[in-house]
C-alpha positions as CSV (number, residue, x, y, z in Angstrom):
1,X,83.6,89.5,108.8
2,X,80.3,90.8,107.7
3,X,79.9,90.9,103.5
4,X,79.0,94.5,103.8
5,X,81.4,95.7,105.8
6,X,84.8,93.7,103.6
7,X,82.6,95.4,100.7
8,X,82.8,99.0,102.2
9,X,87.1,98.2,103.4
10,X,87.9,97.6,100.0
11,X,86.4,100.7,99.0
12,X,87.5,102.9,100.9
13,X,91.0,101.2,100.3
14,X,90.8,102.1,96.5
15,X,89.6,105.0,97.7
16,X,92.7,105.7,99.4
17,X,94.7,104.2,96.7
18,X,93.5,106.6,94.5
19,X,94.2,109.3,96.6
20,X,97.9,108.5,97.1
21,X,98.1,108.2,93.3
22,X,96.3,112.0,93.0
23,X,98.9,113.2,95.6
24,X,102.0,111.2,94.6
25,X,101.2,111.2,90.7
26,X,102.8,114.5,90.0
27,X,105.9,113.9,91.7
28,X,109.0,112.3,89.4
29,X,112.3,111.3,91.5
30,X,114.8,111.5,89.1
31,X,112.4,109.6,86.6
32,X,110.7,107.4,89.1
33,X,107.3,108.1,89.6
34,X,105.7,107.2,92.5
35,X,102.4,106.3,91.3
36,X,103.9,103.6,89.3
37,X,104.5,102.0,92.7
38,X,101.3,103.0,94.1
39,X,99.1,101.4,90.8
40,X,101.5,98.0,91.7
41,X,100.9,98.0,95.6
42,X,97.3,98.5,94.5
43,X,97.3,95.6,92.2
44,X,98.6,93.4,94.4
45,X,96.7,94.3,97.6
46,X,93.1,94.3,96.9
47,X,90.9,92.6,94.2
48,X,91.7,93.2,90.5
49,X,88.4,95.6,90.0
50,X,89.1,97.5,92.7
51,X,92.6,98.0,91.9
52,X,91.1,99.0,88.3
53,X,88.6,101.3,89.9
54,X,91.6,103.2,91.6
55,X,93.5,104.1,88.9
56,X,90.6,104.9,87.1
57,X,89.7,107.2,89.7
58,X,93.0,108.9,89.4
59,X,92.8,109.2,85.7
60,X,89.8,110.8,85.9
61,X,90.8,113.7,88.6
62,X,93.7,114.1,85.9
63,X,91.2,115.4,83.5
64,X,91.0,118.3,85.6
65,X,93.7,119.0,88.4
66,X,97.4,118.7,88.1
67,X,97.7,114.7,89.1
68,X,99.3,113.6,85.7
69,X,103.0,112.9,86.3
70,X,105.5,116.2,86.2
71,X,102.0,118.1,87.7
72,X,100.3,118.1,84.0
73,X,96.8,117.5,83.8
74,X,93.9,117.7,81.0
75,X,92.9,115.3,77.7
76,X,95.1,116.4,75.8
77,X,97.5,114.8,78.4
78,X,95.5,112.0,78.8
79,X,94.6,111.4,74.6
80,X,98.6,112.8,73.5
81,X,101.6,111.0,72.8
82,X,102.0,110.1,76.9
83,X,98.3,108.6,76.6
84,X,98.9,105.1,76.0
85,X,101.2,104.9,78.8
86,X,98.4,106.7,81.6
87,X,95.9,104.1,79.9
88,X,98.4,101.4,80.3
89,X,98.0,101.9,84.2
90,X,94.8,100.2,84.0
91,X,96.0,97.1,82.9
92,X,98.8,97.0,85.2
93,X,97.0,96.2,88.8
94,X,94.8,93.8,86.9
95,X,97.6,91.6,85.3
96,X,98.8,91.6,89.6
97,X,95.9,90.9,91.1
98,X,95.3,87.9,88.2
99,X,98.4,86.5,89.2
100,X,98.2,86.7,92.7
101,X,94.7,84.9,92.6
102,X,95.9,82.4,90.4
103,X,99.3,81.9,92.3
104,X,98.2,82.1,95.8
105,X,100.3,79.2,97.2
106,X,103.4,80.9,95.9
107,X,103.0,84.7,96.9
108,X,106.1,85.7,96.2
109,X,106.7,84.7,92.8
110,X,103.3,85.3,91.9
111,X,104.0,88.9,92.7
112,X,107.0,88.7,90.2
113,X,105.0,87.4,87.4
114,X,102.1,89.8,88.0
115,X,104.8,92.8,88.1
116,X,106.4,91.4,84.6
117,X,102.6,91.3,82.7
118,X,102.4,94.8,84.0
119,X,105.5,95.7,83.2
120,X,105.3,94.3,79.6
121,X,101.6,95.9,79.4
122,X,103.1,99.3,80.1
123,X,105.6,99.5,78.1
124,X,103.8,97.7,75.3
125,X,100.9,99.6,74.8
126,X,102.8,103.0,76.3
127,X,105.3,102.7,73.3
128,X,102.9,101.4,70.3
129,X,100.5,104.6,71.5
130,X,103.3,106.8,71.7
131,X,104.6,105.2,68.2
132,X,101.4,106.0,66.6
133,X,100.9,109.4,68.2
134,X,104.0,110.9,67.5
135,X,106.2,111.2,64.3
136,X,109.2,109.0,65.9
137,X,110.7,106.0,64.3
138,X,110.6,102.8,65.9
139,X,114.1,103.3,66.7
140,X,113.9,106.3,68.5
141,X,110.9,105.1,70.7
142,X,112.7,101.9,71.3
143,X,115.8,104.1,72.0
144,X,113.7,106.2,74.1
145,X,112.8,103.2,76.3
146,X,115.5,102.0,78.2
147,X,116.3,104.0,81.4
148,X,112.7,104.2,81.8
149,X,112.3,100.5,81.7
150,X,114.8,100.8,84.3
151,X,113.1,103.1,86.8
152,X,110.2,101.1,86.4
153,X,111.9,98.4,87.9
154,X,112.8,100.3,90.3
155,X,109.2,101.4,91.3
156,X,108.4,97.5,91.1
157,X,111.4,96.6,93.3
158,X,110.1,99.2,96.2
159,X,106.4,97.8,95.4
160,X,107.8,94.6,95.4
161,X,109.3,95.6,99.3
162,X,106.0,97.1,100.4
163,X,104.1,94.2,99.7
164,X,106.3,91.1,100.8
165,X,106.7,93.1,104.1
166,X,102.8,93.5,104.2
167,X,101.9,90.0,103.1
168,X,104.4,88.6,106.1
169,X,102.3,90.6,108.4
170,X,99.5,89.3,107.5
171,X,100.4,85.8,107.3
């Protein structure tokens, strides 16, 4: 395959990344957000810049249209208390795509490492950001944590699916 034209797929596949995280990002299924899945399918599907660019991308659009989960949108979204975890994002298909390079005779549990760094990055920096941001206690924010840590795991588990039934395509 030419160089130009793997450059100009992988664009236009964060490109279409972003996208589904625009469309899918304000949507919450009883506190699992789709674009939690799509940021981890991204991260483990194309190159770790890419994957970065895409979310990115999406929390860029947020600034101005209704992407930001539970349709909210603006800086003050993106800079308040929910900040850290939007930010967090970023980190999230990097830590995949990291592991998946460095991994790449073990896909599988590559993908499981790579989904744990991104799931300790998000709720890491997500819950020191919101810790600072907001008046809360330690406690409480820890308190506050744990069915979301659970629904993340969920969106990882159906990440998880999408890209082991992918990869065996592939391979």
């Amino acid at each position: 395959m030419k160089k130009s034209s793997s450059a100009s797929r992988l664009w236009l596949t964060a490109l279409v990344f972003a996208v589904a995280a625009c469309v899918l990002g304000p949507y919450n299924l009883n506190g699992i957000s789709p674009v939690v899945a799509v940021v981890l399918v991204a991260g483990a599907l194309e190159p770790a810049g890419f994957g970065f660019l895409s979310v990115l991308a999406y929390l860029l659009v947020g600034l101005l249209l209704p992407v930001y989960p539970a349709g909210l949108s603006g800086p003050g979204i993106l800079f308040g208390s929910y900040g850290g975890y939007l930010f967090a994002l970023l980190l999230c298909p990097l830590a995949i795509a990291y592991a998946v390079r460095y991994l790449k005779k073990e896909f599988l549990l590559s993908l499981c490492i790579g989904f744990g760094a991104a799931w300790l990055l998000y709720f890491g920096i997500g819950s020191i950001w919101y810790l600072i941001a907001s008046e809360k206690t330690l406690f409480d924010v820890l308190k506050m944590q744990g069915v979301p840590c659970l629904l993340f795991l969920a969106d990882a588990f159906a990440a998880f699916l999408i890209v082991a039934r992918l990869h065996g395509r592939r391979a």
